[in-house]
C-alpha positions in Angstrom: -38.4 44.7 -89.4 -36.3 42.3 -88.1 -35.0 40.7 -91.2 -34.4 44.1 -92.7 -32.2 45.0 -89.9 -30.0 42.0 -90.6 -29.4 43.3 -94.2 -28.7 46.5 -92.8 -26.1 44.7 -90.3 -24.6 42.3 -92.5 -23.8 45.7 -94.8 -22.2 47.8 -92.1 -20.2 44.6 -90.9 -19.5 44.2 -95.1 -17.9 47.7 -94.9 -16.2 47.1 -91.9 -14.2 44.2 -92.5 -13.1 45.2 -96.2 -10.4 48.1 -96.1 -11.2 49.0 -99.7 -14.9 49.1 -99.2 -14.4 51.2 -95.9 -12.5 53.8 -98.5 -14.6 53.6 -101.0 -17.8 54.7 -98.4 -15.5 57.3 -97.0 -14.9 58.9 -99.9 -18.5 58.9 -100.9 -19.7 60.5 -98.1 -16.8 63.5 -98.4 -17.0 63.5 -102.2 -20.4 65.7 -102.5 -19.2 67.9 -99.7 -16.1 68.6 -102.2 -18.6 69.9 -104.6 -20.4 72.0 -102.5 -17.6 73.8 -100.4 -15.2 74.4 -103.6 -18.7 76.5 -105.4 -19.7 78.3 -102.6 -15.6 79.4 -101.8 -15.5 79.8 -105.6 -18.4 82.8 -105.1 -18.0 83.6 -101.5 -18.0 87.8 -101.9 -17.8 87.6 -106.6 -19.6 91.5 -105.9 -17.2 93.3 -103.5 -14.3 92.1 -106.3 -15.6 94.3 -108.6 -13.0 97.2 -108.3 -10.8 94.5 -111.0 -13.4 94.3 -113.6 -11.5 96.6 -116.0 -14.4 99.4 -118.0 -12.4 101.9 -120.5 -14.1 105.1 -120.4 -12.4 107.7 -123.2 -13.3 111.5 -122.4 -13.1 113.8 -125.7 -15.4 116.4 -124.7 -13.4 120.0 -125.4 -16.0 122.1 -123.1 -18.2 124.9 -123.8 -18.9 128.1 -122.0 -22.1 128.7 -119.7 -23.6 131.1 -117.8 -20.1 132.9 -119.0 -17.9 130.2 -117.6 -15.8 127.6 -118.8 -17.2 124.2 -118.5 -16.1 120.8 -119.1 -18.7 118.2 -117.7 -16.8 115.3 -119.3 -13.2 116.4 -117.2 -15.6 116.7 -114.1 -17.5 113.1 -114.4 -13.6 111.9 -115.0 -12.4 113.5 -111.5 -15.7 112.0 -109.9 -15.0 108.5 -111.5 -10.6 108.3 -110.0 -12.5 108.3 -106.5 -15.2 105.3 -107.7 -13.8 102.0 -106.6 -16.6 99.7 -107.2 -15.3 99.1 -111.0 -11.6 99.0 -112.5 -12.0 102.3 -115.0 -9.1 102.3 -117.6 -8.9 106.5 -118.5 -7.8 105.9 -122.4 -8.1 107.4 -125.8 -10.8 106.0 -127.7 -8.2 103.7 -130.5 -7.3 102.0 -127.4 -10.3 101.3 -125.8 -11.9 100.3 -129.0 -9.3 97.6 -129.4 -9.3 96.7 -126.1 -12.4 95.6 -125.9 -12.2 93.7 -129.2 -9.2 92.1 -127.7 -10.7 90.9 -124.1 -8.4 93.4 -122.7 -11.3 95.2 -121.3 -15.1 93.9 -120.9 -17.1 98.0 -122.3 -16.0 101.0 -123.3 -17.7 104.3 -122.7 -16.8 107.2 -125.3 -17.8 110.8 -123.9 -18.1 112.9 -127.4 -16.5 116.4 -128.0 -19.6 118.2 -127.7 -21.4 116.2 -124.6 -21.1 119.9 -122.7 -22.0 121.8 -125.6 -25.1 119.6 -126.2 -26.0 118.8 -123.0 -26.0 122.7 -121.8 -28.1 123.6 -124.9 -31.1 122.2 -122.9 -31.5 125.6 -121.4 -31.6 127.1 -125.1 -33.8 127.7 -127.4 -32.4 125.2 -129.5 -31.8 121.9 -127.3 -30.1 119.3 -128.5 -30.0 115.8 -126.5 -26.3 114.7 -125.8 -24.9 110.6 -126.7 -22.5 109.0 -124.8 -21.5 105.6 -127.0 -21.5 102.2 -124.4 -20.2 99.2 -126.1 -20.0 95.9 -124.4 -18.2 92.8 -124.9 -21.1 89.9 -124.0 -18.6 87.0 -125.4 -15.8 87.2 -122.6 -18.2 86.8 -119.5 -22.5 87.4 -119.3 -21.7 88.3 -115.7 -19.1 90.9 -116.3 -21.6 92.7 -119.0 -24.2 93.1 -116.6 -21.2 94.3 -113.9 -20.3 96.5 -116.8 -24.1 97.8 -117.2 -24.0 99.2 -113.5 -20.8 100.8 -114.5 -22.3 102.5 -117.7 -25.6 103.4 -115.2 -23.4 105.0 -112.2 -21.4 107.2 -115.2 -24.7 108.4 -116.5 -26.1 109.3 -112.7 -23.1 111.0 -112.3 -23.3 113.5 -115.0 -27.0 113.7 -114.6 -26.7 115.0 -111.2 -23.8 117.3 -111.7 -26.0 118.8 -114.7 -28.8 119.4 -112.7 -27.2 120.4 -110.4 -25.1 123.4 -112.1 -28.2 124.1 -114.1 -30.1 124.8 -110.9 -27.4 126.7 -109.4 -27.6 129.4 -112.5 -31.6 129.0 -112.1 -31.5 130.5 -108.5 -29.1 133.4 -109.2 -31.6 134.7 -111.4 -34.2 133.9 -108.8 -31.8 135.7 -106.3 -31.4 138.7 -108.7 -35.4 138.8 -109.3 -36.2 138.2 -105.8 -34.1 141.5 -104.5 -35.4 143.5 -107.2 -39.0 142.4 -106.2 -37.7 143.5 -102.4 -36.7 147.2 -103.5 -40.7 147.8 -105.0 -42.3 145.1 -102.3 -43.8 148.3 -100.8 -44.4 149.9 -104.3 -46.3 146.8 -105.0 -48.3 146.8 -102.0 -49.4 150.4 -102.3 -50.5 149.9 -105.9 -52.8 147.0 -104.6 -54.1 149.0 -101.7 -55.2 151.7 -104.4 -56.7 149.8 -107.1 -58.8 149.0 -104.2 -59.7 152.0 -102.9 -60.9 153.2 -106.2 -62.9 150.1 -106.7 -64.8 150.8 -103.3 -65.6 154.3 -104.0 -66.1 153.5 -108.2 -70.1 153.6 -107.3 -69.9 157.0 -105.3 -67.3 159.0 -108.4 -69.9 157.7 -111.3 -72.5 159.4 -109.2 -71.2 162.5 -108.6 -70.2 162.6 -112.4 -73.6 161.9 -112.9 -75.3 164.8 -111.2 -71.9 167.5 -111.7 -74.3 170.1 -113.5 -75.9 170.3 -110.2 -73.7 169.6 -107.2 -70.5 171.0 -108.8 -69.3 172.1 -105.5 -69.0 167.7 -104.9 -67.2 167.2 -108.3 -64.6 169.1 -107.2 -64.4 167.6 -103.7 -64.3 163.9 -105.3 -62.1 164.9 -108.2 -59.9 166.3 -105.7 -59.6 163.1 -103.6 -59.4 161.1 -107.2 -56.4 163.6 -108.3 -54.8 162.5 -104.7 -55.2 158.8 -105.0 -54.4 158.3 -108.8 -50.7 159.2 -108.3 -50.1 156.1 -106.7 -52.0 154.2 -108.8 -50.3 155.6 -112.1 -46.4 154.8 -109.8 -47.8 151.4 -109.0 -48.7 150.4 -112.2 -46.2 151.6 -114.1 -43.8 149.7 -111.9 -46.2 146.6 -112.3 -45.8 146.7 -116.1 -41.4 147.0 -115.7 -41.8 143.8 -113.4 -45.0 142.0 -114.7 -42.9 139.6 -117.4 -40.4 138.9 -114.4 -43.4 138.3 -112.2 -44.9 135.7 -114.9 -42.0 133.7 -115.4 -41.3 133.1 -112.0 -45.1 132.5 -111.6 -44.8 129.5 -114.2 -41.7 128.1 -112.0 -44.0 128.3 -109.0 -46.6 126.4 -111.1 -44.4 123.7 -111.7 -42.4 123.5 -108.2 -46.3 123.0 -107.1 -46.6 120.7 -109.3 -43.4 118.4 -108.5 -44.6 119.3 -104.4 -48.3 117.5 -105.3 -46.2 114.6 -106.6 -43.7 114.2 -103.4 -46.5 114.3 -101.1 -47.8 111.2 -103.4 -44.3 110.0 -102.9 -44.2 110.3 -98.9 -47.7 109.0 -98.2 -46.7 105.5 -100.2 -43.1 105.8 -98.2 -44.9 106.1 -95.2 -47.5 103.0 -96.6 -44.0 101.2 -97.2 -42.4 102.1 -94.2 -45.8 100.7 -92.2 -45.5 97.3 -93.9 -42.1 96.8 -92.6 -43.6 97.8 -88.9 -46.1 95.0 -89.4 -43.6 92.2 -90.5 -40.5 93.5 -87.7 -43.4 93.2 -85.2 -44.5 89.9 -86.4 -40.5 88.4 -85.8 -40.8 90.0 -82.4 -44.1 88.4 -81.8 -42.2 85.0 -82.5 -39.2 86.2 -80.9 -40.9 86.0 -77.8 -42.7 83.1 -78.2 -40.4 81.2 -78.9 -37.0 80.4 -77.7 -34.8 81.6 -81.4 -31.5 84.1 -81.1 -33.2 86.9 -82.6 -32.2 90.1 -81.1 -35.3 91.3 -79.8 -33.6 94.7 -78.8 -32.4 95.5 -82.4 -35.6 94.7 -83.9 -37.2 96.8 -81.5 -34.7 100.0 -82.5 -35.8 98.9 -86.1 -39.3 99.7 -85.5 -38.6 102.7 -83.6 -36.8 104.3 -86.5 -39.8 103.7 -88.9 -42.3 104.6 -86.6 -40.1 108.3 -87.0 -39.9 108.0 -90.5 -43.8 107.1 -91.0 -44.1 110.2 -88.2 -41.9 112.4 -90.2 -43.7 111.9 -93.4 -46.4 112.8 -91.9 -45.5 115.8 -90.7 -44.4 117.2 -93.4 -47.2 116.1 -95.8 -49.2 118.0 -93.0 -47.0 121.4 -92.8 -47.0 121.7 -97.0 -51.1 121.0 -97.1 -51.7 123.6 -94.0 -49.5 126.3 -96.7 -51.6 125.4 -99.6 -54.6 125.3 -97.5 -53.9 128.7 -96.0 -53.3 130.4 -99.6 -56.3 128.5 -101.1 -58.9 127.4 -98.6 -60.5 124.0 -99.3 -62.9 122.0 -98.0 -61.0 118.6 -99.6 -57.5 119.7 -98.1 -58.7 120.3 -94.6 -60.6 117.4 -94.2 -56.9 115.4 -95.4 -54.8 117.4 -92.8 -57.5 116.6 -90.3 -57.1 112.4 -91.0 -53.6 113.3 -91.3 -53.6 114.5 -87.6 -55.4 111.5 -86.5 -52.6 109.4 -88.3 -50.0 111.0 -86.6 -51.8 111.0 -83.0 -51.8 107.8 -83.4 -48.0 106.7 -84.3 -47.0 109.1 -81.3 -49.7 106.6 -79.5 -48.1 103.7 -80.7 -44.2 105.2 -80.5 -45.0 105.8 -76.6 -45.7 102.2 -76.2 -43.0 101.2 -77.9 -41.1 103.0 -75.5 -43.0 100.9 -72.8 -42.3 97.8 -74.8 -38.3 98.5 -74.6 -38.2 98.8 -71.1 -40.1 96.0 -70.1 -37.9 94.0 -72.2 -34.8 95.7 -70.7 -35.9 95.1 -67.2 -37.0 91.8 -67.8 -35.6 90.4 -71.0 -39.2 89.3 -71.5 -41.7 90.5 -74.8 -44.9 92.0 -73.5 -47.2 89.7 -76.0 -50.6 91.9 -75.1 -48.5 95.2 -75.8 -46.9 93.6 -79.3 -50.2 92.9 -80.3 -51.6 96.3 -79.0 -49.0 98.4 -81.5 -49.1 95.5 -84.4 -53.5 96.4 -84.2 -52.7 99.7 -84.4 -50.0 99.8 -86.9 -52.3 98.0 -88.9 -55.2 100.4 -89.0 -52.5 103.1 -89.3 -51.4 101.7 -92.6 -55.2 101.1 -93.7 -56.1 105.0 -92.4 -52.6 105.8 -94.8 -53.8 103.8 -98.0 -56.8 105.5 -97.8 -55.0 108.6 -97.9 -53.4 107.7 -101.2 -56.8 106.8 -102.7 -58.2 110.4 -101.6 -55.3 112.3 -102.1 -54.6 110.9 -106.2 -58.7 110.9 -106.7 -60.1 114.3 -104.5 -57.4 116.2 -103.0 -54.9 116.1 -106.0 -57.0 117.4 -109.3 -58.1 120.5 -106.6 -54.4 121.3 -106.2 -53.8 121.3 -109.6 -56.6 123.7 -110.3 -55.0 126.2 -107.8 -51.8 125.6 -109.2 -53.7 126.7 -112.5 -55.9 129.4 -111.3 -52.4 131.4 -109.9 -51.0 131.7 -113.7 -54.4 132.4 -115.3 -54.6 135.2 -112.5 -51.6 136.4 -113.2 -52.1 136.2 -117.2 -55.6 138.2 -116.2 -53.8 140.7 -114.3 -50.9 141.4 -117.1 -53.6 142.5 -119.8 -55.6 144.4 -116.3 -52.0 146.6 -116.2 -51.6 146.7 -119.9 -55.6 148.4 -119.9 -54.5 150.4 -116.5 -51.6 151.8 -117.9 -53.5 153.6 -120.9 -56.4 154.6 -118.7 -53.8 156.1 -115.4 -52.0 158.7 -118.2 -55.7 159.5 -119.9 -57.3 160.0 -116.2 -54.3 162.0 -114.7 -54.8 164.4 -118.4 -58.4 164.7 -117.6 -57.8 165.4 -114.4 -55.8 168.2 -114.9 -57.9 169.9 -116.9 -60.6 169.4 -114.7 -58.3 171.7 -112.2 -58.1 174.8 -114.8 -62.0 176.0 -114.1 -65.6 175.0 -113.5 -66.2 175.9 -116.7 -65.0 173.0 -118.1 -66.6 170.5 -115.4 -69.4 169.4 -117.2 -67.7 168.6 -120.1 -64.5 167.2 -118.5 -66.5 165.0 -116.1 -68.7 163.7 -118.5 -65.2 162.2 -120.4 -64.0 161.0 -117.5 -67.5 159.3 -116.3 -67.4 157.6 -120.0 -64.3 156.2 -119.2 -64.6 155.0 -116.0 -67.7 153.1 -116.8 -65.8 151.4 -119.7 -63.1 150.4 -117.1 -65.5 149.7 -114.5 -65.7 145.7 -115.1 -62.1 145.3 -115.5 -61.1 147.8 -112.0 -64.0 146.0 -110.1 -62.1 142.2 -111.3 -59.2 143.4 -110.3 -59.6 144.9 -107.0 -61.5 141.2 -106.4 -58.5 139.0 -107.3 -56.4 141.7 -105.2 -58.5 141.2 -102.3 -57.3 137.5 -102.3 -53.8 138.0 -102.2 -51.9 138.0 -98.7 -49.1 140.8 -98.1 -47.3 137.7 -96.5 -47.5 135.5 -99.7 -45.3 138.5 -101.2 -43.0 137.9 -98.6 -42.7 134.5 -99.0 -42.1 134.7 -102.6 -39.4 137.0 -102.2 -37.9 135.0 -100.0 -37.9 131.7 -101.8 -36.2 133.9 -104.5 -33.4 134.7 -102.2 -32.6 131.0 -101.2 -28.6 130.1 -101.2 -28.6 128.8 -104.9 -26.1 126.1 -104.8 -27.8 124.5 -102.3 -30.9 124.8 -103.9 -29.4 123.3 -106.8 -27.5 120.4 -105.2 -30.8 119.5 -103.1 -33.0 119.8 -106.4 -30.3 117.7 -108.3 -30.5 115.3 -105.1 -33.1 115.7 -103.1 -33.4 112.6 -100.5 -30.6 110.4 -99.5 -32.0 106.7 -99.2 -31.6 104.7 -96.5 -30.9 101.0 -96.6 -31.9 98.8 -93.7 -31.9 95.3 -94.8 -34.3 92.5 -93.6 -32.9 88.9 -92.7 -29.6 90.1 -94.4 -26.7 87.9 -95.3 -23.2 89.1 -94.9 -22.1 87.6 -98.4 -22.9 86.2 -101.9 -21.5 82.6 -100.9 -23.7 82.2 -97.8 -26.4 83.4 -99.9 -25.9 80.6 -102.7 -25.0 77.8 -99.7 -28.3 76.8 -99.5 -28.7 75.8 -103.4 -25.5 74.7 -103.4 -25.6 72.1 -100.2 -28.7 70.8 -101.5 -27.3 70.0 -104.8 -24.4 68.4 -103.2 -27.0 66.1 -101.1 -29.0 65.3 -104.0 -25.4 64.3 -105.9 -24.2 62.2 -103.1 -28.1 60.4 -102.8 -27.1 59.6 -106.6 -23.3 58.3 -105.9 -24.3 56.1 -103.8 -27.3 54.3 -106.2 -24.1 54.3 -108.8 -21.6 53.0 -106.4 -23.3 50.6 -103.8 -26.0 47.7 -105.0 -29.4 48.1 -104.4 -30.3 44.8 -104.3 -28.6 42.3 -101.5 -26.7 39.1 -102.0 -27.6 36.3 -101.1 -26.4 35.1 -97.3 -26.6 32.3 -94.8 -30.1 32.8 -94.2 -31.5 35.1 -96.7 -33.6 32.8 -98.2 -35.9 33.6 -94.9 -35.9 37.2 -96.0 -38.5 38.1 -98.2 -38.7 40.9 -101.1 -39.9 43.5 -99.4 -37.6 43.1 -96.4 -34.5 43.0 -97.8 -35.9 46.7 -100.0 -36.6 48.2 -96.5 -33.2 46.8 -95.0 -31.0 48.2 -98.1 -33.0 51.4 -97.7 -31.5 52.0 -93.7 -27.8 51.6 -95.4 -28.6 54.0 -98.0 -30.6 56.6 -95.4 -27.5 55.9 -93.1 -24.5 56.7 -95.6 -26.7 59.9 -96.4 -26.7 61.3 -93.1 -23.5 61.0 -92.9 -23.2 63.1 -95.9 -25.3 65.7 -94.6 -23.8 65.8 -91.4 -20.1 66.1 -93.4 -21.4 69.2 -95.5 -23.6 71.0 -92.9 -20.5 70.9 -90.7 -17.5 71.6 -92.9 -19.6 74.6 -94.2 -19.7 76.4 -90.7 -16.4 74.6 -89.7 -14.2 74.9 -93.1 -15.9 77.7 -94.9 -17.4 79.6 -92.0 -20.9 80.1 -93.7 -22.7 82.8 -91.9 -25.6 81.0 -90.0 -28.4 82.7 -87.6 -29.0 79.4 -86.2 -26.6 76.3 -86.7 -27.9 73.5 -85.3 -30.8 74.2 -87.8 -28.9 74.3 -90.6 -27.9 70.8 -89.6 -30.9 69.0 -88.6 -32.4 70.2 -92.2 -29.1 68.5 -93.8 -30.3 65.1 -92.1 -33.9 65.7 -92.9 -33.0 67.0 -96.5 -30.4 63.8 -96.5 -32.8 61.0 -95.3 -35.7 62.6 -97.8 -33.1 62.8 -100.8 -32.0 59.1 -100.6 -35.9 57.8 -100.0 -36.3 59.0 -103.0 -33.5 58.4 -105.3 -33.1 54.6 -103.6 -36.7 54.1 -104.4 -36.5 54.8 -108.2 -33.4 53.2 -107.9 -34.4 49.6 -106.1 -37.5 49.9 -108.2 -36.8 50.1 -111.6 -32.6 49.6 -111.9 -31.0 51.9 -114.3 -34.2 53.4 -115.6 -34.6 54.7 -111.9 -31.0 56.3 -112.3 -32.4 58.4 -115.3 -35.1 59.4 -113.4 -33.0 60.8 -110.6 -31.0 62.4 -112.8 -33.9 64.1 -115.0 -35.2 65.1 -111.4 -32.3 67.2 -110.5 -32.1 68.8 -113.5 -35.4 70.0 -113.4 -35.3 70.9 -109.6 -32.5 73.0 -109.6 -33.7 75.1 -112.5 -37.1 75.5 -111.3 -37.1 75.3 -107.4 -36.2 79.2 -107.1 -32.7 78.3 -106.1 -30.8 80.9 -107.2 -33.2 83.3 -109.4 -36.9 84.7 -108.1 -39.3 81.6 -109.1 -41.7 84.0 -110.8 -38.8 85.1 -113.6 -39.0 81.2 -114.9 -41.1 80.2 -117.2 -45.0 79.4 -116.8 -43.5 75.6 -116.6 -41.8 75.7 -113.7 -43.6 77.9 -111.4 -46.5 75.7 -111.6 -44.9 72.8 -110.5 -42.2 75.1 -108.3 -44.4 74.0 -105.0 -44.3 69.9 -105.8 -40.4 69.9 -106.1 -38.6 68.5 -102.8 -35.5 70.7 -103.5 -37.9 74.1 -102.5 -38.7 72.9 -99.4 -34.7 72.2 -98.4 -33.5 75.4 -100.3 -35.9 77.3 -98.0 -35.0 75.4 -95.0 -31.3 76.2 -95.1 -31.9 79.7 -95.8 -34.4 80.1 -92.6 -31.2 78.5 -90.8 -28.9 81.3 -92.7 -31.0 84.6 -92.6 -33.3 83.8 -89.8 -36.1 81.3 -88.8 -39.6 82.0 -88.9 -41.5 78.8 -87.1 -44.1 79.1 -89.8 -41.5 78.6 -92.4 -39.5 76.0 -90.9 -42.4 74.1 -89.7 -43.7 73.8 -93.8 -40.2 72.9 -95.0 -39.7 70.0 -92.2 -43.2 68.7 -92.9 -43.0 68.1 -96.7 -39.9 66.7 -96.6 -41.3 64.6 -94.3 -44.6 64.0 -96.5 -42.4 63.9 -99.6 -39.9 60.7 -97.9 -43.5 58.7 -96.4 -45.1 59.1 -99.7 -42.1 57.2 -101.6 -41.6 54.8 -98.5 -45.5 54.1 -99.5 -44.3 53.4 -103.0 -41.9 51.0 -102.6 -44.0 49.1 -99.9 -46.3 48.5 -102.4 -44.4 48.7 -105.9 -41.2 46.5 -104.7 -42.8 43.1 -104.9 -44.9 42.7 -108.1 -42.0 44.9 -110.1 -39.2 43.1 -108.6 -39.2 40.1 -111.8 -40.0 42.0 -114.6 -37.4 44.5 -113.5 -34.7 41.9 -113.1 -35.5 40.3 -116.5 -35.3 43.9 -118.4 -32.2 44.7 -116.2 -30.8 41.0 -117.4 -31.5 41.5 -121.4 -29.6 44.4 -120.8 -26.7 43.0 -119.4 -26.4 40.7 -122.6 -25.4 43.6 -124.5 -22.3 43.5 -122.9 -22.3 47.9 -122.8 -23.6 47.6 -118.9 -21.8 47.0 -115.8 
């Protein structure tokens, strides 16, 4: 060790005394900073510069007329677009914007046709006809603009897809308005009706009896005939008004069906929100858990509101899932449902359980600045059954509860379909009845012979009264009610929620102000791995000879050129780390982090590039080289890992650049100790594994490396 540090001395004293030498070291230990400050300043915020990108958009729709008003969906999606400022829209004619995207002048065009309204408002006729809008893209002038220009083409289409729906539902609601006060004026027309085709159902046994026996007992033919001739009145009113409104009645049914239908699938949607929303709980309590056990800058206070907030989402969810079952439940009792609303209860005991120590949890840390670990881990149990109790949920709800809410959904438009052909039937039979009946009021002489009609008829009809009065027996007056009132809903904001119907909230995890302190990371790792190689290129690897080298043997004078190299490159980590907080301003959670991993990633980067170096000369250059190229493509620098090819994510885990990529950006976004604890030991592992090499490989490669690095010199092409 002692010889090694007088190579390393007699090197610093080397650079010392020669001016030129001094420059030459200072410039390679600023030079690789250059190359990382000027790319990550070159992409610092490229996304929020977007409003320059310039996107033609050429609007020749003429309009059409619905609902007996004019429309022009193309002039509104224009409007809507002048108040979009995310891309650089150019309103032209379609010559111009053809050329100008030919030209470069602009990167798409998107042509709106003269009959997009026409077409696109067919879709509520019975002769639709899907709509084109024409997107063309100019991929030669810049890959990263097209794809900027792809969002563009996206946000138009969104836009004229919700204004669509949204006028479409509008016009969709008036008519439920109009149907659901007509409904209103007969509510107690319909109710009567129901009550009477009851009635007669109930006393169907006792009527066929007397008709039976009127030869005998006309005195109780006339007495039942009589209370018949009162109550079929109301039945002839109620279904005749049944058959004005039964088509009316159907077609909303079949809206119903399919409002039920897109209901079944939200409460899919909100149990797997909730699921989602529960995951986040877990990992938010899991930085608080290391938040207060170890001494990081994490706000403990705004991951704490985090939590609280999806605690009330997960609660709302819930809730909600709850209220909508509990309706369907009380129209259509089931033993599958109520068992679901019953868990569902238990879930949402729970959160309030949990959302009340939470509560606990804040002041404590308010009072004492301190994180309760018992009551972290308390919630964090609980949250985690509460997420297990919800994915059960979604496993009984998509294979039990949800094929049994279909088939109610189904059973309300075959009753309905049943009860249209019952009315068609009871129409025929209440103006035949109310004749017989009136001839059965002209004399008893005519009794037997009327009655015995009438008792032929009713015992056709008998079946089909006694169905009916069953399925009417089911029906709640209130469900009327309700109906008529979802009818009567405001319809524009019916059809703006139906065109929109959640508004998404965004609350980002470990977020990074900008693009460039995203990419500083990839790019200060680069910039290491590119000064490791400058100095190989620049400095010798192998020492000159000395008074008193011949003392120093082989290996000594590696391990003493090795503590210049390792030296120079701290120095170049400690320029970039610095400069990029300093100079550039690079958002950083923690910075003394960000530069302790540019020394470790530093001293681990010129290990190994010295070691290929020292060890086999200019075949240990290539090397180095052919190892940075394949590290930066596949060490999940700058796309996901698992988009590369089967190649690289297999050896994604061996390469040292993933380990200082994911350092820095635990420095950046946040650390987690688990994290940085990895990346600092396999640098570590990686840098004693090639110090291992060289201990070993220096000596018996040293000759045959110097005679192959000799014959090559003779060529007279090397330096």
């Amino acid at each position: 060790m002692k010889n090694a540090l007088r190579v390393f001395k007699r090197d610093m004293k080397s650079i010392i005394k020669n001016p030129v030498a001094m420059i030459i070291v200072v410039g390679i230990c600023v030079i690789p900073s250059l190359y990382a400050w000027v790319n990550i300043k070159a992409c610092w915020d490229p996304y929020e510069n977007t409003g320059t990108i310039p996107i033609a958009v050429a609007n020749n729709d003429k309009g059409t007329t619905f609902n007996d008003e004019e429309l022009n969906i193309g002039n509104d999606v224009i409007e809507e677009l002048k108040n979009n400022d995310k891309v650089g829209w150019k309103f032209v004619d379609s010559k111009e914007a053809e050329l100008g995207v030919v030209d470069g002048t602009y990167y798409a065009m998107i042509e709106i046709p003269e009959d997009f309204s026409e077409d696109l408002t067919s879709l509520v006729t019975d002769n639709p006809k899907k709509p084109e809008i024409t997107y063309k893209v100019d991929t030669k002038a810049n890959p990263v603009a097209a794809k900027i220009a792809g969002a563009a083409k996206t946000t138009l289409v969104d836009e004229i897809t919700a204004n669509f729906i949204s006028t479409v539902n509008e016009t969709v609601f008036d008519s439920f308005n109009e149907m659901g006060e007509d409904l209103q004026d007969k509510e107690k027309k319909i109710i009567s009706l129901k009550d009477s085709i009851i009635k007669v159902d109930q006393n169907m046994d006792l009527i066929l009896a007397v008709l039976r026996n009127v030869n005998s007992n006309s005195a109780n033919l006339s007495k039942y005939l009589s209370e018949l001739k009162t109550t079929m009145p109301d039945v002839i009113n109620g279904i005749n008004t049944i058959g004005g409104n039964k088509q009316n009645t159907k077609s909303f049914l079949t809206n119903t069906q399919s409002t039920l239908s897109s209901a079944f699938d939200d409460a899919d949607f909100n149990l797997k929100q909730a699921q989602g929303s529960t995951e986040r709980i877990q990992a938010l309590l899991k930085q608080l858990s290391i938040a207060g056990s170890e001494n990081t800058t994490v706000d403990t206070n705004a991951i704490l509101s985090k939590i609280s907030t999806e605690i009330d989402a997960v609660n709302s969810r819930i809730s909600t899932l709850i209220v909508f079952l509990g309706d369907v439940n009380d129209f259509h009792p089931n033993a599958t449902v109520s068992q679901m609303i019953v868990s569902l209860k238990d879930i949402r005991g729970n959160l309030t359980e949990q959302k009340n120590n939470l509560d606990k949890l804040q002041k404590q840390v308010g009072n004492t600045n301190q994180v309760n670990q018992e009551l972290v881990n308390t919630i964090s149990n609980n949250m985690s059954k509460i997420h297990n109790d919800i994915t059960t949920e979604i496993n009984d709800y998509n294979s039990q509860a949800r094929p049994q809410l279909n088939d109610i959904a189904n059973s309300l438009i075959k009753a309905t379909d049943d009860a249209s052909t019952l009315v068609d039937l009871s129409q025929g039979l209440a103006g035949q009845i109310d004749t017989l009946l009136g001839s059965g009021a002209e004399g008893t002489e005519l009794a037997a012979d009327i009655s015995q009609k009438l008792y032929d008829r009713l015992t056709e009809y008998e079946d089909i009264v006694s169905k009916m009065s069953d399925e009417l027996k089911t029906v709640d007056n209130k469900d009327l009610v309700k109906i008529i009132s979802i009818l009567q809903s405001n319809p524009e904001f019916m059809g703006d929620f139906i065109s929109d119907p959640f508004n998404l909230k965004e609350q980002p995890i470990f977020s990074i102000p900008n693009y460039g302190s995203a990419m500083t990371p990839v790019y200060t790792v680069l910039a290491l791995w590119v000064g490791g190689l400058m100095l190989t290129a620049v400095l010798r690897t192998d020492v000159v000879d000395f008074e008193g080298s011949e003392d120093i043997t082989i290996r000594q004078k590696y391990f003493g050129k090795m503590i210049t190299f390792v030296t120079l490159a701290l120095v170049q980590g400690l320029v970039v780390s610095i400069g990029n907080k300093a100079l550039l301003g690079v958002y950083t959670v923690n910075t003394l982090l960000m530069i302790l991993f540019a020394l470790m990633t530093s001293f681990t980067f010129s290990i190994i590039i010295y070691t290929c170096v020292a060890l086999l000369g200019n075949v240990g250059k290539a090397i180095a080289i052919v190892l940075m190229i394949i590290q930066l493509a596949g060490s999940g620098g700058t796309y996901p890992i698992q988009v590369d090819p089967m190649f690289f994510r297999v050896l994604q885990p061996f390469f040292p650049f993933t380990y200082a990529v994911g350092g820095f950006r635990e420095a950046i976004a946040g650390p987690l100790v688990s994290s940085v604890a990895l990346d600092f030991i396999v640098l570590g592992l990686v840098a004693g594994i090639f110090i291992v090499i060289g201990y070993f490989l220096k000596s018996p490669l040293h000759h045959k490396v110097s005679k192959f690095e000799a014959k090559f010199k003779e060529s007279g092409i090397s330096e």
